[in-house]
GUBA-857124 format. One record per residue (C-alpha): residue number from 1; x, y, z. Coordinates in steps of 0.001 Angstrom, whole numbers, plus 524288, in hexadecimal, padded with zeros to 5 digits. Each point is the difference from the previous one (the first is absolute). Example, Ala and Ser with C-alpha at 12.3 -4.5 7.8 and 13.67 -1.06 7.14 Angstrom:
n=1 | xx=8300C | yy=7EE6C | zz=81E78
n=2 | xx=8055A | yy=80D70 | zz=7FD6C
end
This chain:
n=1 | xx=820BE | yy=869D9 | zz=882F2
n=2 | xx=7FFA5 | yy=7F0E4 | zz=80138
n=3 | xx=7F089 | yy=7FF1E | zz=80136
n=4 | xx=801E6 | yy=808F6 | zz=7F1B4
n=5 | xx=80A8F | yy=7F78D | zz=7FBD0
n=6 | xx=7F72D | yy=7F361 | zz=803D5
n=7 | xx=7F1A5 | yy=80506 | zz=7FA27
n=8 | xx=809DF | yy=8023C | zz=7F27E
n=9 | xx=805B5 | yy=7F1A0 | zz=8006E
n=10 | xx=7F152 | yy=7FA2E | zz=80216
n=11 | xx=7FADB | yy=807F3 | zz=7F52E
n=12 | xx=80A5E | yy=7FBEF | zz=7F70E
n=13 | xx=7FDE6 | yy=7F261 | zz=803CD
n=14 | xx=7F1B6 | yy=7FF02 | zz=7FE5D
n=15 | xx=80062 | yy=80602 | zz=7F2A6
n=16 | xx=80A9D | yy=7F773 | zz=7FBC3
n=17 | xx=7F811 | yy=7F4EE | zz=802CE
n=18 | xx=7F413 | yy=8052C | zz=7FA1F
n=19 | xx=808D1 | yy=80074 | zz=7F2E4
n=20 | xx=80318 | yy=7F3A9 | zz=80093
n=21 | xx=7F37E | yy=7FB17 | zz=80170
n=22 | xx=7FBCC | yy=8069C | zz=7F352
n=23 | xx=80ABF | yy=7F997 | zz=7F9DB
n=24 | xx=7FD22 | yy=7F8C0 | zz=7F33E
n=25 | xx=7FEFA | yy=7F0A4 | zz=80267
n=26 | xx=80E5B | yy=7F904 | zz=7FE23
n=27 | xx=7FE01 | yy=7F3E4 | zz=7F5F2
n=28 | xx=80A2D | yy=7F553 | zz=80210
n=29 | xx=8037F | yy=7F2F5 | zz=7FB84
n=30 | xx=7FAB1 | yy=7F40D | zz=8078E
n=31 | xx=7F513 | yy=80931 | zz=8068D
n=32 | xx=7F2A3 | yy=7F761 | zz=7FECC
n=33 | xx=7F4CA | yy=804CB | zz=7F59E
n=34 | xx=7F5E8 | yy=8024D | zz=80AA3
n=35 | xx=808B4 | yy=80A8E | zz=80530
n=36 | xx=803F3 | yy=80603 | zz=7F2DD
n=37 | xx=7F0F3 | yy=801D7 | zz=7FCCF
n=38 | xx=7FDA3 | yy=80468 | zz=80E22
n=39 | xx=808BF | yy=80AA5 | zz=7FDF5
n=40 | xx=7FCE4 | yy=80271 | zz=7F2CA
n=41 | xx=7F375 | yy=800E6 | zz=7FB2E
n=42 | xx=80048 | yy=805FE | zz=7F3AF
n=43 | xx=808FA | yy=7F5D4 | zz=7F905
n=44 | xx=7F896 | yy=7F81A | zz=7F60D
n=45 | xx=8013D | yy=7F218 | zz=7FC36
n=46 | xx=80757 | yy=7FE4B | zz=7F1F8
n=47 | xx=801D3 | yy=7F063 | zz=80156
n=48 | xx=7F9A6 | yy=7F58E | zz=80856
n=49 | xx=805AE | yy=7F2F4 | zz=7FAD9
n=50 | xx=803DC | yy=7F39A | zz=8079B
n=51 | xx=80DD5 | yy=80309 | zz=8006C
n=52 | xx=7FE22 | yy=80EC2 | zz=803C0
n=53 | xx=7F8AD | yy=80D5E | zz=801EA
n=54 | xx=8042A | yy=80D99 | zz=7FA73
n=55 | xx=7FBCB | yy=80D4C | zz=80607
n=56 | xx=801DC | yy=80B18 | zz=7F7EE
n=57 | xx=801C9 | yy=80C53 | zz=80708
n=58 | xx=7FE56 | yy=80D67 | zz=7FAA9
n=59 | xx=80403 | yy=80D7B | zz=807F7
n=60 | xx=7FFD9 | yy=80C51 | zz=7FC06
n=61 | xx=80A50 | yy=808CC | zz=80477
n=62 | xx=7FE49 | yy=80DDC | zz=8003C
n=63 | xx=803C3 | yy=806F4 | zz=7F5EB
n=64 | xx=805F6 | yy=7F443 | zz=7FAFA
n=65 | xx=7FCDB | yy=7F403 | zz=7F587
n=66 | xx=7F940 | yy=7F480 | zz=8059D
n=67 | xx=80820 | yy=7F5B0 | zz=805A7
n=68 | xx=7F9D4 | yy=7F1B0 | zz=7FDEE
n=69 | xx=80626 | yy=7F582 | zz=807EE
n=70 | xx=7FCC7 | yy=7F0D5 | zz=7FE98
n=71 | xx=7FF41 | yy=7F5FC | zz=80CD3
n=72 | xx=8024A | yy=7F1FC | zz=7FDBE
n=73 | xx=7FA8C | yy=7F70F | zz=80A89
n=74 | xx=802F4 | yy=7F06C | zz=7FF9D
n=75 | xx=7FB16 | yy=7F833 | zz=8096C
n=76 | xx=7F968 | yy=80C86 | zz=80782
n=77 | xx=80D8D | yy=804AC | zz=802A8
n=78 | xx=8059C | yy=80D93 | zz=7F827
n=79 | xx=80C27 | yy=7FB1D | zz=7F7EE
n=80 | xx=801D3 | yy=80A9B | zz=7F5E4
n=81 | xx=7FD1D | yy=80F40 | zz=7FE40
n=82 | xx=802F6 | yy=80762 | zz=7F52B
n=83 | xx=7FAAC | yy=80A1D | zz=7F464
n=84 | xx=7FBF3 | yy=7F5F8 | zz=7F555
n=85 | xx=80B39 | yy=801CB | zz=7F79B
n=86 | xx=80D4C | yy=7F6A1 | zz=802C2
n=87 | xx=80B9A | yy=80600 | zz=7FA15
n=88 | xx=80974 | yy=7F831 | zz=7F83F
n=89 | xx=80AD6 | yy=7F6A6 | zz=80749
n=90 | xx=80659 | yy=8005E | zz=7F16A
n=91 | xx=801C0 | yy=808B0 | zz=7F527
n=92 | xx=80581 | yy=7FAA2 | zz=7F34A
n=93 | xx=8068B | yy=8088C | zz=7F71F
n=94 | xx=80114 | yy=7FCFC | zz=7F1AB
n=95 | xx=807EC | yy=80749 | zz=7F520
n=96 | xx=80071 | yy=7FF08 | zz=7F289
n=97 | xx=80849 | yy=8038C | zz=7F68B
end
């Protein structure tokens, strides 16, 4: 029973980790360009200026629309991430009469 017990918990462990090596890369802010590109070959180079570079990033979920993210690198460091489109910080509202 415990050699049973033990073959199950090394089983379970091994393909846990084999799922987590699969795992889509993590992005995060302050992580260095070289890394990001290492990681992520298919990204493609939307702006190379002096003050920064973009990567545009297209994925194609199954069964779902594509998803297009944007990297921002300054200084070779990743300081923003997001889908291309910034959402208001105010809406005005005007009525007439």
């Amino acid at each position: 029973m415990k050699k049973a017990l033990l073959i199950t918990v090394l089983v379970t462990t091994l393909f846990c980790l084999s799922l987590n090596s699969c795992k889509a890369p993590q992005f995060f802010v302050g992580m260095s360009e070289m890394e990001f590109q290492k990681h992520n070959r298919s990204a493609q180079v939307v702006e190379a200026s002096q003050k920064r570079t973009v990567y545009k990033q297209i994925n194609y979920p199954f069964g779902a629309p594509a998803k297009v993210k944007f990297f921002y690198f300054v200084d070779g460091k990743l300081v923003q991430m997001d889908e291309g489109v910034r959402r208001a910080d105010v809406t005005i509202e005007t009525h007439r009469n």
